[in-house]
TIFIMI-924281 format. One line per field, with one value per residue (C-alpha): residue in one letter; x, y, z; residue number from 0. Coordinates in steps of 0.1 Angstrom, whole numbers. Last residue first. Layout:
// TIFIMI-924281
code = (a_...)
c1 = (X_...)
c2 = (Y_...)
c3 = (Z_...)
pos = (NUM_...)
// end
This chain:
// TIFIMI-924281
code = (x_x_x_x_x_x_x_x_x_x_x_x_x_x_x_x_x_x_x_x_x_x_x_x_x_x_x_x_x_x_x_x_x_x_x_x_x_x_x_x_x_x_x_x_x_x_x_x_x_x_x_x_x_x_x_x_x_x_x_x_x_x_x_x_x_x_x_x_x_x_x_x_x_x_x_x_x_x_x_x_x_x_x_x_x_x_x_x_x_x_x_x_x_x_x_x_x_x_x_x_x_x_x_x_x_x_x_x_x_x_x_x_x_x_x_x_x_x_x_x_x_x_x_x_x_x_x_x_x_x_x_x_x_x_x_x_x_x_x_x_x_x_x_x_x_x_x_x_x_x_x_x_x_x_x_x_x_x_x_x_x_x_x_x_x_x_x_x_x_x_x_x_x_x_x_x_x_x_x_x_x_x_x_x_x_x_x_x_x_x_x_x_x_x_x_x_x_x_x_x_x_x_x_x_x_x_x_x_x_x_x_x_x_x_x_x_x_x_x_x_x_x_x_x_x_x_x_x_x_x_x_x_x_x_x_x_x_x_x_x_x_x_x_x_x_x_x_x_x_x_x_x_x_x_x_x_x_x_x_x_x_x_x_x_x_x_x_x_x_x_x_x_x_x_x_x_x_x_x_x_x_x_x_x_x_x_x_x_x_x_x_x_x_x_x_x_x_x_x_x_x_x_x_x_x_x_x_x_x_x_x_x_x_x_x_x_x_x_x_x_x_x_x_x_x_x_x_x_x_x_x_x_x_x_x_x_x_x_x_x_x_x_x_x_x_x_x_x_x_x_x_x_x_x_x_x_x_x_x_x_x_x_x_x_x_x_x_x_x_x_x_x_x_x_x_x_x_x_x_x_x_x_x_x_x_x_x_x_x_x_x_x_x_x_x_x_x_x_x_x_x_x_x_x_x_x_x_x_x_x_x_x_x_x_x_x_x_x_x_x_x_x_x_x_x_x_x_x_x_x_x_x_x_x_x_x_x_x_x_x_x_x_x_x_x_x_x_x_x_x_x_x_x_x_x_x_x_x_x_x_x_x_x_x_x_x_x_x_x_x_x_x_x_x_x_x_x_x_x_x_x_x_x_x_x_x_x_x_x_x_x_x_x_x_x_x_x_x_x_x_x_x_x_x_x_x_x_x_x_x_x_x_x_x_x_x_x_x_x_x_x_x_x_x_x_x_x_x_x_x_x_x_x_x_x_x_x_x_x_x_x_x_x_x_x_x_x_x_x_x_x_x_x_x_x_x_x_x_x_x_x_x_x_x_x_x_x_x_x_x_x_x_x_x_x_x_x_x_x_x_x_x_x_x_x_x_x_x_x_x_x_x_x_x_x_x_x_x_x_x_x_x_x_x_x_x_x_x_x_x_x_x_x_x_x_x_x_x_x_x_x_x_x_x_x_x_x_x_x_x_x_x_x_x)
c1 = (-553_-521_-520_-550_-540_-499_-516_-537_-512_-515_-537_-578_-599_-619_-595_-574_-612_-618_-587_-554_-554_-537_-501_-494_-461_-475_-509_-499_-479_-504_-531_-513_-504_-542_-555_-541_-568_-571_-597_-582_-576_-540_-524_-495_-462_-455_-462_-449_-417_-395_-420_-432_-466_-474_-502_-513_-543_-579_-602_-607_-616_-636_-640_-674_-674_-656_-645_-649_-671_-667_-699_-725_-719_-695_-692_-660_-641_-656_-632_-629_-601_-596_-571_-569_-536_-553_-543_-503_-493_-482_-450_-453_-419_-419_-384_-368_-345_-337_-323_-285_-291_-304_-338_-333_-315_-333_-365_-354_-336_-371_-395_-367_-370_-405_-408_-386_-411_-439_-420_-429_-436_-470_-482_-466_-444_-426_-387_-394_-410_-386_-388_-404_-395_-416_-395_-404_-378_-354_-329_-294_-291_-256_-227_-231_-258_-297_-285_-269_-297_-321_-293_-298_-339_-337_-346_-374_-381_-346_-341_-379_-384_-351_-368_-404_-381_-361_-392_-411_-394_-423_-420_-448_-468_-477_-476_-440_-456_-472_-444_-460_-476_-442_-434_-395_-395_-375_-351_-355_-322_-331_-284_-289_-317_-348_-352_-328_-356_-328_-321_-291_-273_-256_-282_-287_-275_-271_-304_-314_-347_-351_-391_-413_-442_-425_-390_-365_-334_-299_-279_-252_-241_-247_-223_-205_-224_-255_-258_-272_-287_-265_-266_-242_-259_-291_-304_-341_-352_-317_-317_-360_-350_-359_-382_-372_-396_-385_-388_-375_-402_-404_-442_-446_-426_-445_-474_-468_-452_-484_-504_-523_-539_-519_-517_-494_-518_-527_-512_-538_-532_-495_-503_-474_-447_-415_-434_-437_-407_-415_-436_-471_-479_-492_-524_-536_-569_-592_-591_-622_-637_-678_-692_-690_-714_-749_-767_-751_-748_-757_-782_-755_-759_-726_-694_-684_-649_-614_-589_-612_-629_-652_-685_-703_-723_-722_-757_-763_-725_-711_-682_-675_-641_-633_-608_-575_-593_-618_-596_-618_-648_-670_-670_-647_-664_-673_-660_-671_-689_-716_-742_-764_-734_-706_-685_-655_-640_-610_-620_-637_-605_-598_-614_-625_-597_-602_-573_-580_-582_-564_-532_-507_-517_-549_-527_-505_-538_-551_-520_-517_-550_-590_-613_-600_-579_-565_-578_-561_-584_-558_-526_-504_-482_-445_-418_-382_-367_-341_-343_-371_-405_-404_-373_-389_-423_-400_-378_-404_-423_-448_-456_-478_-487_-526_-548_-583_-580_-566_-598_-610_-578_-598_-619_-656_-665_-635_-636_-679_-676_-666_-702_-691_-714_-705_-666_-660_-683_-665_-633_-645_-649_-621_-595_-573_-574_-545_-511_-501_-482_-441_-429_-395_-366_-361_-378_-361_-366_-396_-387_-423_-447_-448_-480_-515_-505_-468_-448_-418_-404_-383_-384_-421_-446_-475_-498_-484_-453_-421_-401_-373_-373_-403_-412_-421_-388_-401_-379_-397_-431_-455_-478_-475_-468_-495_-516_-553_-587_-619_-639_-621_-586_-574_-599_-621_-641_-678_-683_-699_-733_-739_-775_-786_-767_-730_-704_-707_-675_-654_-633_-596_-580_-540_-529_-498_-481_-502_-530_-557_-542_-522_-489_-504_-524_-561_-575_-614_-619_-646_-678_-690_-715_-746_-751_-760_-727_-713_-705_-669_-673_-651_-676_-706_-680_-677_-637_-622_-596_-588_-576_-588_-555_-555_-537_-518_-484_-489_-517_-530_-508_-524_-538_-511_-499_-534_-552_-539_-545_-516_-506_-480_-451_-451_-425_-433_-406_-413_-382_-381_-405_-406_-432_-461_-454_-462_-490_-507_-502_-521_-548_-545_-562_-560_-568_-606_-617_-601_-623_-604_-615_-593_-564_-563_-553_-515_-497_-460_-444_-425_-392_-367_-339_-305_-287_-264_-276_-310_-312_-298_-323_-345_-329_-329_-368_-374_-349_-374_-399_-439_-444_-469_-482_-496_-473_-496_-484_-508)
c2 = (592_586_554_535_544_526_499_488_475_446_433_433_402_392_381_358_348_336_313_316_353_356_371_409_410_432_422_382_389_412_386_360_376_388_351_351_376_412_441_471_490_499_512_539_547_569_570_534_534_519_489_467_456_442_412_395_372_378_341_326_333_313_279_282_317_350_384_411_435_432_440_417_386_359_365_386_374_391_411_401_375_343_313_284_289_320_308_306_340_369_395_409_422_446_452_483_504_482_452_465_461_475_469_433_415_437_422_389_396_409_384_362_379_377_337_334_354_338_306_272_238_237_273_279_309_300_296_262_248_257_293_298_324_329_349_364_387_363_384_394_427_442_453_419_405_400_372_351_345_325_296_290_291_256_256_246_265_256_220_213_228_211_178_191_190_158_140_126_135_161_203_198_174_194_182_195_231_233_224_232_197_182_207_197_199_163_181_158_141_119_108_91_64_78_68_94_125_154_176_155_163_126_113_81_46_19_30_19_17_15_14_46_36_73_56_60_70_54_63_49_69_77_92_130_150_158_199_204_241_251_219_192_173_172_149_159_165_181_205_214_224_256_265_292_293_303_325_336_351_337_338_302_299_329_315_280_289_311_272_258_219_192_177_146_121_128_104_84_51_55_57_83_67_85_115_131_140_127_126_109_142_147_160_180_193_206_178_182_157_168_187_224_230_242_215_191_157_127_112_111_133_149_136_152_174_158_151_137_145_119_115_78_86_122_135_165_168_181_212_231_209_197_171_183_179_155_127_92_83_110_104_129_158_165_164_169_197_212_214_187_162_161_131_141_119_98_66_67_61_93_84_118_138_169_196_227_264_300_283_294_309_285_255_268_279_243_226_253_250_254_279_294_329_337_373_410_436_454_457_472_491_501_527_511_521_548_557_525_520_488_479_482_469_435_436_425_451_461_425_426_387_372_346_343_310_293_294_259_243_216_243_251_261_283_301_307_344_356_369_368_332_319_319_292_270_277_269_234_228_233_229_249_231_248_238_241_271_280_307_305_284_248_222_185_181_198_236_250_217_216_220_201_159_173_147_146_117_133_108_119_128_149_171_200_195_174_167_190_199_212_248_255_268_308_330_346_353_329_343_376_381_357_389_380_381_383_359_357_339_325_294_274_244_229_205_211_210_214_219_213_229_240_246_263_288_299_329_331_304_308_293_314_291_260_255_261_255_279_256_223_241_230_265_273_307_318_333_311_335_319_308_275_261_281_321_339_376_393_392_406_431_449_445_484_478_447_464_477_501_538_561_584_575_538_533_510_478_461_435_430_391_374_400_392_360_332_297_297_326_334_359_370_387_404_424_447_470_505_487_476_513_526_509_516_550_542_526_486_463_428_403_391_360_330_298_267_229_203_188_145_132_117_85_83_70_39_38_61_48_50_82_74_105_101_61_70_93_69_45_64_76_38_25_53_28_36_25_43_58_91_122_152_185_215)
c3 = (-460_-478_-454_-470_-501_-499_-476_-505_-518_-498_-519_-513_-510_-549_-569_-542_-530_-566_-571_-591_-598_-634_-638_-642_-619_-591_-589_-588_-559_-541_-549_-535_-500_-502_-499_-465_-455_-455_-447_-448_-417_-420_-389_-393_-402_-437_-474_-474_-493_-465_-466_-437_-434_-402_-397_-365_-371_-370_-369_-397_-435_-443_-462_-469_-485_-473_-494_-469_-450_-411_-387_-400_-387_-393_-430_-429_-397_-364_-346_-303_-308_-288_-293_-311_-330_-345_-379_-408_-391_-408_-416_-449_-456_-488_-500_-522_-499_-471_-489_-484_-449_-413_-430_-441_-416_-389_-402_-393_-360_-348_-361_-342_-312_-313_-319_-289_-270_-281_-271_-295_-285_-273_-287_-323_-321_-346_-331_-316_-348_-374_-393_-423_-447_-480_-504_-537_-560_-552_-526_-533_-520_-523_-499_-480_-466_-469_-491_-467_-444_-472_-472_-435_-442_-462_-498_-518_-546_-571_-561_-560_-595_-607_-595_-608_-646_-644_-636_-609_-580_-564_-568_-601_-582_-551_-513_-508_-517_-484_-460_-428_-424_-422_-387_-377_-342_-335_-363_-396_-406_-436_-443_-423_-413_-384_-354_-333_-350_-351_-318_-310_-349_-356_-371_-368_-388_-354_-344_-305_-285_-249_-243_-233_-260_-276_-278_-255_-271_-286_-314_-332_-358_-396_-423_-429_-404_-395_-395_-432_-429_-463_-490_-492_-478_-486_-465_-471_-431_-430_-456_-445_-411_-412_-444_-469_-496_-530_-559_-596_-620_-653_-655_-657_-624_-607_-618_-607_-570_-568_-570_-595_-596_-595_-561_-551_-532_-498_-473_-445_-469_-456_-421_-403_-384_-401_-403_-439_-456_-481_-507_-497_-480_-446_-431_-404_-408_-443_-467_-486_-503_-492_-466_-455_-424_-421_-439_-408_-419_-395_-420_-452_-479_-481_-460_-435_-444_-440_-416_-391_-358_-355_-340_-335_-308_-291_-297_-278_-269_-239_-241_-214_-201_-238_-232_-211_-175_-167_-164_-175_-152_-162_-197_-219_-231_-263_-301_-336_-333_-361_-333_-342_-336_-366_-382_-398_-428_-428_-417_-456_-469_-496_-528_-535_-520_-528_-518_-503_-524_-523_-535_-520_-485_-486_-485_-455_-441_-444_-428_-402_-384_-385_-406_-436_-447_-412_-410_-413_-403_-376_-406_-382_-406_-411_-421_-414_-377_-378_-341_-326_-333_-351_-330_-300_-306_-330_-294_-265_-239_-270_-268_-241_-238_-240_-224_-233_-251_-216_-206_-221_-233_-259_-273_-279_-248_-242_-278_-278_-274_-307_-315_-355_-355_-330_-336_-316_-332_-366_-344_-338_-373_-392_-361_-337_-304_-276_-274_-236_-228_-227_-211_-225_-205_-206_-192_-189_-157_-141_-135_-143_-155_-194_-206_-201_-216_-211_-191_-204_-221_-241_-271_-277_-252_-280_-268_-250_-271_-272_-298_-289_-250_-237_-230_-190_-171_-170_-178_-203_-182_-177_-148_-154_-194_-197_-193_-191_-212_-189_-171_-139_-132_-104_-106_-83_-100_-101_-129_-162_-176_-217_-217_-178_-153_-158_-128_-96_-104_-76_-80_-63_-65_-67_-105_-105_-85_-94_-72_-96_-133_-147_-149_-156_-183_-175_-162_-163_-167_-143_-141_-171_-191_-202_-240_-230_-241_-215_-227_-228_-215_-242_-269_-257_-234_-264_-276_-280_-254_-268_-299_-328_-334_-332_-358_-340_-355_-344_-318_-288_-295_-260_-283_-305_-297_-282_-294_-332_-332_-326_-346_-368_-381_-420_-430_-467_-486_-511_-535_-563_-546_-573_-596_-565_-549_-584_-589_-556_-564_-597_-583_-589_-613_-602_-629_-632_-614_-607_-602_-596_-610_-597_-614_-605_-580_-576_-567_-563_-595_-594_-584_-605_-628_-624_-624_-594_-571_-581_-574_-539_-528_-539_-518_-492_-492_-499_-465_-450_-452_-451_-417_-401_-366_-369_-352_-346_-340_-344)
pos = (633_632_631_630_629_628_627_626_625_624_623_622_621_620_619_618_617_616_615_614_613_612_611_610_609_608_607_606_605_604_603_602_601_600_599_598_597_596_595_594_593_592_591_590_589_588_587_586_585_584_583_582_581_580_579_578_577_576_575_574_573_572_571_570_569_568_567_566_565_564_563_562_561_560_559_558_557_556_555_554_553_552_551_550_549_548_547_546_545_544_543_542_541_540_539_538_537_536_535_534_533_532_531_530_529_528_527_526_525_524_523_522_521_520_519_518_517_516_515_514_513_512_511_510_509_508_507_506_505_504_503_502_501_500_499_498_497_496_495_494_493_492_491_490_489_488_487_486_485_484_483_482_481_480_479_478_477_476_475_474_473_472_471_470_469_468_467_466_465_464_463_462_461_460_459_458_457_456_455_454_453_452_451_450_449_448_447_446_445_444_443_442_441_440_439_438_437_436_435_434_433_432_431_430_429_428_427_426_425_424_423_422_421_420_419_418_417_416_415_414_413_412_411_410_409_408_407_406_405_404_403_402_401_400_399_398_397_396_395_394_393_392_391_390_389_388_387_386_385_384_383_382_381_380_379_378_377_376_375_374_373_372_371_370_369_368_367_366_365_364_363_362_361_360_359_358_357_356_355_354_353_352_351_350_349_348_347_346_345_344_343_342_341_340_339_338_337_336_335_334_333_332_331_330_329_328_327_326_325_324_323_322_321_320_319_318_317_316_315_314_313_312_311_310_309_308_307_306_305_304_303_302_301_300_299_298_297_296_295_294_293_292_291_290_289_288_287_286_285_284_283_282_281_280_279_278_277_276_275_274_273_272_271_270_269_268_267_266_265_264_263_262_261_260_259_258_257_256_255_254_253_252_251_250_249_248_247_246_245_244_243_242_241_240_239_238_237_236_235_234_233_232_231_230_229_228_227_226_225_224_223_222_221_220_219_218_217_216_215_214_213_212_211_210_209_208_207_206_205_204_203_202_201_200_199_198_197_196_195_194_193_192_191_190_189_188_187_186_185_184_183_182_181_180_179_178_177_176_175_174_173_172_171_170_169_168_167_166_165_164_163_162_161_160_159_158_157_156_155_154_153_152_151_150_149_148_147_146_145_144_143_142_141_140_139_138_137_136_135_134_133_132_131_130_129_128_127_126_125_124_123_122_121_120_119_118_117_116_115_114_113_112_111_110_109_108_107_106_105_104_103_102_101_100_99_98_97_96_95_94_93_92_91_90_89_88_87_86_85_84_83_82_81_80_79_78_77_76_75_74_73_72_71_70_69_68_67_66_65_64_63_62_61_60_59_58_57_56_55_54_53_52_51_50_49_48_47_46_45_44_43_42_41_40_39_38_37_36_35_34_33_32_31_30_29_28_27_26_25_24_23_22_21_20_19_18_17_16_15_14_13_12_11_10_9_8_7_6_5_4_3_2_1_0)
// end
């Protein structure tokens, strides 16, 4: 989820340092950091001997990591690969498809509050009435097109369709653009541009454990900011990764239909989790920035009655609404309000922003973490000798490097003149010269208007910060933009790091808001074709997954929501089920791998395979992706 946070932490000091580098003079003073925290790996990874053997013979992973969908939103008409079945929604008990009302009844309709679904939008024709809410959690009255059941966005927001905003605009956020997008992108408004676009939808730490009621997975409207938008869904097997996946001389693949966001909530923490296996502590983080819960572990309700009733938690009213908060970090312990069922303490579990740039322009600088210390995968792999980057989109430009492939702003700064998110004329005489980057920021810091800072995990960690000759060559060598990741798939030999995370930039993710599913598809597609219809196609694992659910519904409980899935969980999670394939030309063949995964397993089947120690204990405990190579035997 986007959130831009006002600030002014200079960007003359991200230039100047920049500057100070370049010249060899000496550095400003340090940027603040916390201190190690304590992690609990267990025992290495031992794998089966076939498993072995598949981990030896891959010389190359690459991790794709999309943002922000579950896997019935994006696979759920996937019925089989090679006669293996998927769990898909065809196979969802009505329990959990039939979403409830905060009094556990069932709504008879989805209530609509994207602009372009909404009743009396074109696809938005009422036909089922609702009477609204009595008593605990009440609602209002309102007509809908859509009963309670999941539904094909395919229909009413097909490719085509004029609703995605132009950069630096999302479902919540009116910036530069100046489109109006408080509930989507209205069809053919100025500005919109082509690709189906929704409204973002809520995907945070808490509200989604409400969601998830506990494993009966039919709690998604109530407890979300887009109400029956969650049950919406596309058919992707009509889009090109389907096609090429099960195309002539296609690369041997798996639906991986047990394969879980590895925490509760939204991209920061899963971006944390996917490399760490852990959240940050923030002990003496400002006390503003804690969550405040009502007796129902939410930290949000409905607006009053007197402010817009759509947009803000249209099922959802409070017990005890005074005073909540729905902060960065965890509740705090101890305290009156605190709910005994819910994590507390100093953890920073929703969207946050590193002290080190890039961070937004406008963020709060007492709201930015501190440089982390403890492990990460990129430490292992660096300790361990083993070469490795992630790929971001955007990231070149966003650090003005240069000189550096993805840098698309030219040779100095220009004039440039926007409306600024209050909706005043606002000029920079040093812009960027690239129209899609940020027009208030200084050249040569060129970040794309969609460039996501909370999706940069390692940019939060100590050891890729400025601090000393050694993290700099860290950064330099592990932090790259995705243009320079393309050239390696080509050419008569394979030239990838022997680890690759690839990330793409925000309109090509996927990420409801800002991002088109079927962009995002197309993409998948083009990426896996790089590497399949190319020198890398003999001896690469591609692990294509997504950072959470993105807010929306999915009918298989997480391990340790219910009783139903057996996996690794604790207080963090996992989340809600994600789409997952596992692609590898020496898989035994095509099928659907029912293992139980979460994000945790992308570091476990990298430290499995090149004999370093687990960093965590759900990385230890949650099965590798090597797992594929026995379950597919079978």
């Amino acid at each position: 989820m986007r959130h831009v946070v006002r600030v002014p932490l200079a960007l003359a000091s991200v230039v100047a340092l920049l500057a100070a580098q370049a010249c060899s003079r000496p550095a400003p003073a340090a940027l603040p950091a916390l201190e190690g925290q304590t992690q609990s790996p267990g025992a290495p990874l031992v794998l089966s001997p076939n498993e072995r053997a598949a981990a030896d013979s891959t010389k190359h992973i690459v991790v794709l990591y999309m943002q922000n969908n579950s896997f019935d939103k994006l696979f759920g008409l996937w019925d089989q690969v090679n006669g293996d079945p998927v769990d898909n929604i065809a196979k969802a008990p009505a329990s959990a498809v039939k979403q409830v009302s905060q009094d556990g009844t069932a709504v008879r309709c989805l209530l609509m509050n994207d602009v372009n679904l909404a009743s009396g939008s074109p696809a938005g024709v009422p036909s089922c009435n609702d009477a609204g809410g009595q008593g605990i959690g009440r609602y209002p009255a309102y007509r809908s097109a859509y009963p309670n059941a999941p539904f094909l966005l395919n229909d009413a927001l097909p490719a085509g369709a004029m609703t995605c905003p132009p950069p630096g605009t999302d479902a919540d956020l009116v910036k530069y653009a100046q489109v109006p997008a408080d509930n989507g992108v209205a069809a053919n408004s100025p500005g919109a541009q082509a690709g189906g676009c929704t409204r973002d939808l809520v995907h945070r730490f808490y509200q989604e454990q409400y969601q998830l009621n506990d494993g009966a997975m039919n709690r998604y409207a109530v407890g979300s900011d887009s109400a029956g938008l969650v049950m919406g869904h596309y058919d992707t097997k009509q889009l090109g990764t389907y096609k090429y996946l099960t195309g002539r001389d296609a690369p041997k693949f798996a639906v991986a239909d047990k394969f879980f966001a590895g925490v509760f909530g939204g991209s920061f923490a899963n971006g944390q989790w996917l490399i760490s296996a852990t959240l940050p502590q923030w002990p003496d983080a400002p006390a503003s920035m804690r969550s405040i819960l009502d007796s129902n572990g939410m930290p949000k309700s409905q607006k009053p009655a007197d402010e817009k009733s759509l947009g803000q938690y249209n099922y959802y009213q409070s017990p005890n609404p005074d005073g909540l908060k729905d902060g960065q970090m965890t509740q705090a312990c101890n305290q009156p309000r605190t709910d005994p069922q819910r994590l507390c303490g100093d953890w920073v579990v929703n969207t946050s922003f590193s002290v080190q740039w890039p961070y937004p322009p406008d963020a709060v600088s007492e709201r930015l973490i501190p440089l982390l210390k403890y492990p990460t995968i990129g430490d292992r792999l660096n300790d361990a000798g083993v070469d490795w980057a992630w790929y971001s989109g955007g990231w070149t430009n966003a650090n003005g490097l240069t000189d550096q492939p993805g840098w698309t702003n030219g040779k100095a700064g220009i004039l440039r003149t926007y409306t600024d998110s209050d909706g005043k004329p606002a000029s920079n005489p040093n812009g960027c010269s690239d129209p899609t980057a940020d027009p208030s920021t200084k050249w040569p810091l060129c970040p794309d208007m969609d460039f996501q800072y909370h999706h940069q995990s390692f940019n939060y960690f100590y050891n890729w910060s400025t601090a000393t000759p050694q993290t700099q060559a860290n950064r330099a060598r592990n932090l790259q933009d995705m243009a320079a990741w393309y050239p390696l798939v080509r050419g008569d030999a394979c030239q990838l790091k022997p680890v690759s995370f690839v990330q793409e930039l925000g309109p090509r993710n996927q990420h409801p808001g800002y991002g088109s599913a079927y962009v995002g598809d197309e993409q998948i597609a083009s990426v896996l074709r790089s590497i399949y219809d190319g020198p890398c196609a003999a001896d690469t694992l591609t692990v294509v997954t997504y950072d959470e659910f993105g807010g929306a519904w999915d009918h298989v409980p997480p391990p340790g929501q219910g009783s139903t899935t057996k996996g690794a969980h604790d207080e963090f999670g996992p989340g809600t089920r994600i789409p997952a394939l596992i692609v590898s030309n020496s898989l035994p063949r095509s099928g659907v791998d029912s293992t139980t995964y979460d994000l945790a397993s992308v570091i476990g089947t990298i430290t499995a395979k090149f004999g370093v120690k687990p960093l965590n204990r759900r990385d230890s405990e949650q099965a590798t992706i090597w797992s594929a190579w026995s379950a597919l035997k079978k």
